[in-house]
C-alpha positions in Angstrom: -135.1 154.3 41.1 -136.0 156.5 44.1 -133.8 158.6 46.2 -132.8 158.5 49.6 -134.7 159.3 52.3 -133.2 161.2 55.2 -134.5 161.9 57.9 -134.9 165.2 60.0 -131.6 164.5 62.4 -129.6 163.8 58.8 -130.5 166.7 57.3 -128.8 168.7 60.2 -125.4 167.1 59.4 -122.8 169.6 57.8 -121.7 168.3 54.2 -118.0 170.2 55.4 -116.8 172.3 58.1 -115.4 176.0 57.5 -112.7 178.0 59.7 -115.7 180.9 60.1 -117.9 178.4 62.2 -118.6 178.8 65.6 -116.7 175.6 67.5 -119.0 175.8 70.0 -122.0 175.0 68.1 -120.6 172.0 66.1 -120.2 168.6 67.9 -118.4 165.1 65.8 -120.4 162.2 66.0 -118.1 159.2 65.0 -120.4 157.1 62.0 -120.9 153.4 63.8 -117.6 152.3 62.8 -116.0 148.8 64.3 -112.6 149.7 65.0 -109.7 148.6 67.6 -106.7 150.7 69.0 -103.7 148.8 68.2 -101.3 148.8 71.0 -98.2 148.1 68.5 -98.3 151.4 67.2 -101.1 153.2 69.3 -103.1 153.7 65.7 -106.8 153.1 65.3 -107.6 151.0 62.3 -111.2 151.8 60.8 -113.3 148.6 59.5 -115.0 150.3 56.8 -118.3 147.8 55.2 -118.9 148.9 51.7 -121.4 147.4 49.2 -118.9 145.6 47.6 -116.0 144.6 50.1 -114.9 145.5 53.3 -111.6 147.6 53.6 -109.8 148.8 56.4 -108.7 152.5 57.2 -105.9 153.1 59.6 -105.1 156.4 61.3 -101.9 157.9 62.5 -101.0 158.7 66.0 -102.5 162.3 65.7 -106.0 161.2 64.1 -106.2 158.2 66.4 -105.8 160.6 69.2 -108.8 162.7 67.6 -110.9 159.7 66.4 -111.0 158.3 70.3 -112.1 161.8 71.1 -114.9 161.8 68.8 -116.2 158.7 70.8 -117.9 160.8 73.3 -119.2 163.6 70.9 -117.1 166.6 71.6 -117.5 170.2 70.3 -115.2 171.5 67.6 -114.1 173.8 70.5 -113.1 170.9 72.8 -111.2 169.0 69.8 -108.7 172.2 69.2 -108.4 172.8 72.9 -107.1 168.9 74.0 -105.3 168.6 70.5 -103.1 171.8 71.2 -102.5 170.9 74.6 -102.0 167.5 73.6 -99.6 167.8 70.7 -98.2 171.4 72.2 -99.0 173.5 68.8 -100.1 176.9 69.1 -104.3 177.2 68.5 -103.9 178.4 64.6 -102.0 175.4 63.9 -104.4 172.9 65.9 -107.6 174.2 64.1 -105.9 173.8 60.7 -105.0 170.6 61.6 -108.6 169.4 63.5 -110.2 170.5 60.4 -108.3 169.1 57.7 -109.4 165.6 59.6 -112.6 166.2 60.7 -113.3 167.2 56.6 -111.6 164.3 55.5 -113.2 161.7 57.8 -116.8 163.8 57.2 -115.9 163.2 53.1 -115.0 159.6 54.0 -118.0 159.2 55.6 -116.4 158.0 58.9 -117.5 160.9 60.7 -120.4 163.5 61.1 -120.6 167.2 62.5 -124.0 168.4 63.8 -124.7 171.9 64.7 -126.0 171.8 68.5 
């Protein structure tokens, strides 16, 4: 059985993202996704293809909000900064907070950080 290829630009993508990193450097790249905003609730529901089925991944108002952000490839920098301003937390608070989702949708698959 052979392994996966990747290719130079995949090789570039960070397997997780640390507190230390510089948030300038990092941008999030949402993985081609089909999704829709739901206007009920505001969420964003992820349609997630797998081999075997196709399952569907909603987010809550807060990773909506960050998800639709992602759309246009921000840096880590830019996610804290509308986040906090967004959601009025102090910056500690909205880098925890950005990072726990960005790691979850980068484990998830839904979602890639590339140095720039």
């Amino acid at each position: 059985m052979r392994g996966k290829t990747y290719t130079s630009v995949e090789r570039n993508f960070l397997p997780e993202v640390s507190p230390d990193v510089d948030l300038d450097q990092v941008r999030c790249m949402s993985v081609l996704r089909v999704w829709r905003h739901r206007p009920s609730d505001g969420n964003v529901q992820l349609m997630v293809r797998g081999a075997e089925a196709t399952r569907v991944v909603t987010l809550n108002s807060t990773g909506s909000f960050l998800w639709q952000l992602a759309e246009d490839h921000p840096t880590l920098q830019q996610l804290v900064e509308r986040f906090a301003t967004e959601f009025q937390l102090p910056w500690d608070r909205a880098l925890r907070d950005v990072l726990a989702f960005v790691n979850s949708m980068i484990a998830g698959e839904h979602l890639r950080a590339v140095p720039s």
